[in-house]
GUSETI-440081 format. One record per residue (C-alpha): residue in three letters; x, z, y. Coordinates in steps of 0.1 Angstrom, whole numbers, plus 5000, padded with zeros to 4 digits. Layout:
<recs>
> ALA,X,Z,Y
...
</recs>
This chain:
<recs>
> UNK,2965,6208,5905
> UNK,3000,6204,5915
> UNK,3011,6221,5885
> UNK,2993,6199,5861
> UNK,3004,6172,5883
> UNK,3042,6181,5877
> UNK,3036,6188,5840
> UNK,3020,6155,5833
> UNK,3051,6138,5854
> UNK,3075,6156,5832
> UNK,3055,6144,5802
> UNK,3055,6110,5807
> UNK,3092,6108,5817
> UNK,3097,6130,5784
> UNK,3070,6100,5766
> UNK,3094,6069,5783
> UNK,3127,6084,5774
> UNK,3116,6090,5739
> UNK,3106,6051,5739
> UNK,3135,6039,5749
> UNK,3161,6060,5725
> UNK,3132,6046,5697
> UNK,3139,6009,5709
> UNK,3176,6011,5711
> UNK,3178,6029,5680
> UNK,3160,6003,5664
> UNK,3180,5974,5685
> UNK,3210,5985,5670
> UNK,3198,5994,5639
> UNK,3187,5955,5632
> UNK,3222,5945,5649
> UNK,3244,5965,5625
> UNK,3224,5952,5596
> UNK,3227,5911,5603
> UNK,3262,5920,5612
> UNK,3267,5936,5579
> UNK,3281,5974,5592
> UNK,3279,5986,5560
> UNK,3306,5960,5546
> UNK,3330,5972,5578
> UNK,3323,6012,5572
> UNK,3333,6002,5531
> UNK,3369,5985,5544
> UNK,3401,6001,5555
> UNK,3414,5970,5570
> UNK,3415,5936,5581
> UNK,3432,5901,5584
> UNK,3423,5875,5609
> UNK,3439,5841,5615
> UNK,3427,5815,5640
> UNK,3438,5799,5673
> UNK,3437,5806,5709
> UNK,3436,5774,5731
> UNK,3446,5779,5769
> UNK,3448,5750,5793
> UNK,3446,5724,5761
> UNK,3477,5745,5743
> UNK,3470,5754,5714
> UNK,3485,5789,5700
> UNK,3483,5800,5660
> UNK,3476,5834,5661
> UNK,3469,5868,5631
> UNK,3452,5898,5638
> UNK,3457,5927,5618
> UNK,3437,5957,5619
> UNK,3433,5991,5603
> UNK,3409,6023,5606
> UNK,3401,6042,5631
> UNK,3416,6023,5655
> UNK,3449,6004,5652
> UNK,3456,5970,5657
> UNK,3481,5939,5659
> UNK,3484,5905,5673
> UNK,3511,5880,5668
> UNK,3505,5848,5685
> UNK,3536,5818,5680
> UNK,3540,5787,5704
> UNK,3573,5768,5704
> UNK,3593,5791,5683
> UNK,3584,5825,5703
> UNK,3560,5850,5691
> UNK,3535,5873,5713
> UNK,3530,5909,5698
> UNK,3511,5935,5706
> UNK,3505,5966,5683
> UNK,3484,6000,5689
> UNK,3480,6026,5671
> UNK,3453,6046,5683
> UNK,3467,6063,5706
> UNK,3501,6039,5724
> UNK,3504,6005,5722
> UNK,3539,5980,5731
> UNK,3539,5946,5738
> UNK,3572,5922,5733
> UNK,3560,5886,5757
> UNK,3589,5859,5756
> UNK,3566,5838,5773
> UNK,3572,5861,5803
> UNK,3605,5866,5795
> UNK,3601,5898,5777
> UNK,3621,5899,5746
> UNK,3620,5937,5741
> UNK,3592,5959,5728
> UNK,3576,5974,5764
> UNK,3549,6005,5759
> UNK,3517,5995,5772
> UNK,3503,6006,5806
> UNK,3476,6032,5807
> UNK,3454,6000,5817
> UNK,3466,5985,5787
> UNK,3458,6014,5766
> UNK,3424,6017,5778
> UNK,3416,5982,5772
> UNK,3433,5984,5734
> UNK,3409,6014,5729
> UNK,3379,5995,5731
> UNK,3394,5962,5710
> UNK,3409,5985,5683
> UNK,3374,6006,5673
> UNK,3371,5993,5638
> UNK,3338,6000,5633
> UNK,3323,5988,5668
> UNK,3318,6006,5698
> UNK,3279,6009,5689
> UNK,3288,6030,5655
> UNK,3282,6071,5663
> UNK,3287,6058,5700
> UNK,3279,6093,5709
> UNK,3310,6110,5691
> UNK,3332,6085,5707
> UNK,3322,6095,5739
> UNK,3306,6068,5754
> UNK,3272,6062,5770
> UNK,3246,6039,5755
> UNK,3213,6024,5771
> UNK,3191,5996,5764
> UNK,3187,5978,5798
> UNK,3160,5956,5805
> UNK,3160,5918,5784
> UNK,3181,5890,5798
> UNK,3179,5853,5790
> UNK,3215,5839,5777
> UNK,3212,5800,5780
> UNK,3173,5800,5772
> UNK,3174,5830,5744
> UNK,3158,5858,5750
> UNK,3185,5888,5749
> UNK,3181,5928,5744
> UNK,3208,5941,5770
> UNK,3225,5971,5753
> UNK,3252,5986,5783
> UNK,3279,6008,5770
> UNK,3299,6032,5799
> UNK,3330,6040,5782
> UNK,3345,6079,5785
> UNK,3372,6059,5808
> UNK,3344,6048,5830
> UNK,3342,6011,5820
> UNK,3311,5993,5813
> UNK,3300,5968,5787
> UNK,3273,5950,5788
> UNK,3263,5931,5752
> UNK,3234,5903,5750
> UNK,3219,5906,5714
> UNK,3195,5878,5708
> UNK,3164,5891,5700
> UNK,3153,5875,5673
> UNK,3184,5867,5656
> UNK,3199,5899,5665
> UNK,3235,5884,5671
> UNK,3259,5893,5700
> UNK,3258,5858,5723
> UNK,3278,5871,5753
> UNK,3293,5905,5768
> UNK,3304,5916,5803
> UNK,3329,5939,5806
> UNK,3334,5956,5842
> UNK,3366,5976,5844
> UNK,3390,5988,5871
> UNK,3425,5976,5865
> UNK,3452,5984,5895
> UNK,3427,5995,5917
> UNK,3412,5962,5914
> UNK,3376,5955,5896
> UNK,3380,5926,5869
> UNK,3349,5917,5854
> UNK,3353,5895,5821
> UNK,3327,5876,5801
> UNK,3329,5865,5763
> UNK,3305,5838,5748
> UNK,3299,5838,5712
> UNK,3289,5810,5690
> UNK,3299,5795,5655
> UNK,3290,5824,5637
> UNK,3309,5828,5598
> UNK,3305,5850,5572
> UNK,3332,5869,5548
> UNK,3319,5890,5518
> UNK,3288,5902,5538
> UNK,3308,5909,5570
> UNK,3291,5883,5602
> UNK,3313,5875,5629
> UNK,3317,5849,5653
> UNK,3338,5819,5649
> UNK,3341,5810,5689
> UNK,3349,5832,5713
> UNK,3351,5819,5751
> UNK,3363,5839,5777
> UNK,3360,5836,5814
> UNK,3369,5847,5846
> UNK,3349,5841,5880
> UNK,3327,5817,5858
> UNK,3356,5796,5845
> UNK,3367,5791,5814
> UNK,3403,5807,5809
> UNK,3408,5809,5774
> UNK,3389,5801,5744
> UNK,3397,5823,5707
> UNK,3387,5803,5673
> UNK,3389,5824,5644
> UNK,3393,5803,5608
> UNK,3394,5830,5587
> UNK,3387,5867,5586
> UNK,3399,5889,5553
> UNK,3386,5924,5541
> UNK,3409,5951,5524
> UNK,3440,5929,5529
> UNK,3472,5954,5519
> UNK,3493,5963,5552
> UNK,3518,5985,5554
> UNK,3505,6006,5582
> UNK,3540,6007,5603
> UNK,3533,5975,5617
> UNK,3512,5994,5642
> UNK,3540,6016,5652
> UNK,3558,5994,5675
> UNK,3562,5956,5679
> UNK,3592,5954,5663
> UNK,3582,5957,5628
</recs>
């Protein structure tokens, strides 16, 4: 009896975790469609422009990003320009509104945090290759939507949590946990405003806050596919 017992046990945990790789597969699956995956996996690049307003400033900023994994910002305010650039694998940052007129290599924090901004295809696309653990945790309600909960553990060890509304199958907030300087930041994005560009859905407002407080708030205008860059601009901040 305690044999059968342990066999049926095994079987139903065998039965559940079958279930629930079914149901995320499906999650995503309906995700990456409304999204439009297949227009990103059919680009090389990209080109946005918008603005990122911080305690009622507002700062013009591009975007430029290529595959696998490289990207660049360039954000201007009162004559001085903001860049960061990665390429995959380092990154360097030149900050004049910290004083820093020089190209400085990132910190391995900063790396880590570049990896998951730079993945050009998402962090959900052949998650498994890239190292990082997937799960589809139990619904959440985002502001009165009903939200599938997809948490994402990074191979560095951070976690993402994304709330995918369940009938709309759009992102409406993440919740990224990380450890940065010993200390644990967690950081939470709503999305709204949501745009398209040749097939590719993305949203149009991004807010970002800290300890429940809103500390900065991204608005993208525009977002181009294919756009020709010359591929050293991710080489160093200098370019």
């Amino acid at each position: 009896m305690k044999k059968i017992t342990l066999i049926l046990a095994i079987a139903l945990f065998s039965a559940g975790t079958l279930v629930q790789a079914q149901s995320l597969e499906k999650v995503l699956k309906n995700y990456h469609e409304t999204m439009g995956q297949d227009v990103v996996l059919k680009s090389e690049t990209s080109l946005s422009n918008g603005k990122m307003i911080q305690m009622g400033i507002e700062i013009p900023f591009k975007q430029f990003a290529s595959k696998p994994a490289k990207f660049r910002i360039e954000a201007t305010f009162q004559g001085m320009t903001l860049i960061q650039s990665f390429n995959g694998e380092k990154g360097w940052v030149i900050n004049p509104f910290a004083g820093q007129t020089e190209a400085q290599e990132m910190s391995e924090d900063e790396v880590n945090d570049a990896k998951i901004q730079a993945d050009y295809e998402g962090m959900f696309w052949n998650w498994e290759e890239k190292g990082h653990k997937v799960t589809l945790e139990e619904n959440e309600d985002v502001e009165g939507t009903d939200c599938y909960v997809v948490k994402v553990v990074t191979e560095d060890g951070d976690e993402i949590l994304t709330y995918i509304d369940t009938e709309n199958y759009i992102t409406l907030k993440s919740k990224m946990t990380t450890t940065r300087q010993g200390q644990e930041v967690v950081t939470e994005n709503i999305m709204s405003n949501y745009q398209e560009a040749d097939g590719y859905v993305y949203a149009g407002k991004v807010e970002t806050r800290m300890g429940g407080q809103i500390v900065a708030t991204m608005v993208i205008d525009e977002v181009v596919l294919n756009p020709e860059l010359d591929q050293e601009i991710f080489e160093n901040a200098t370019k």
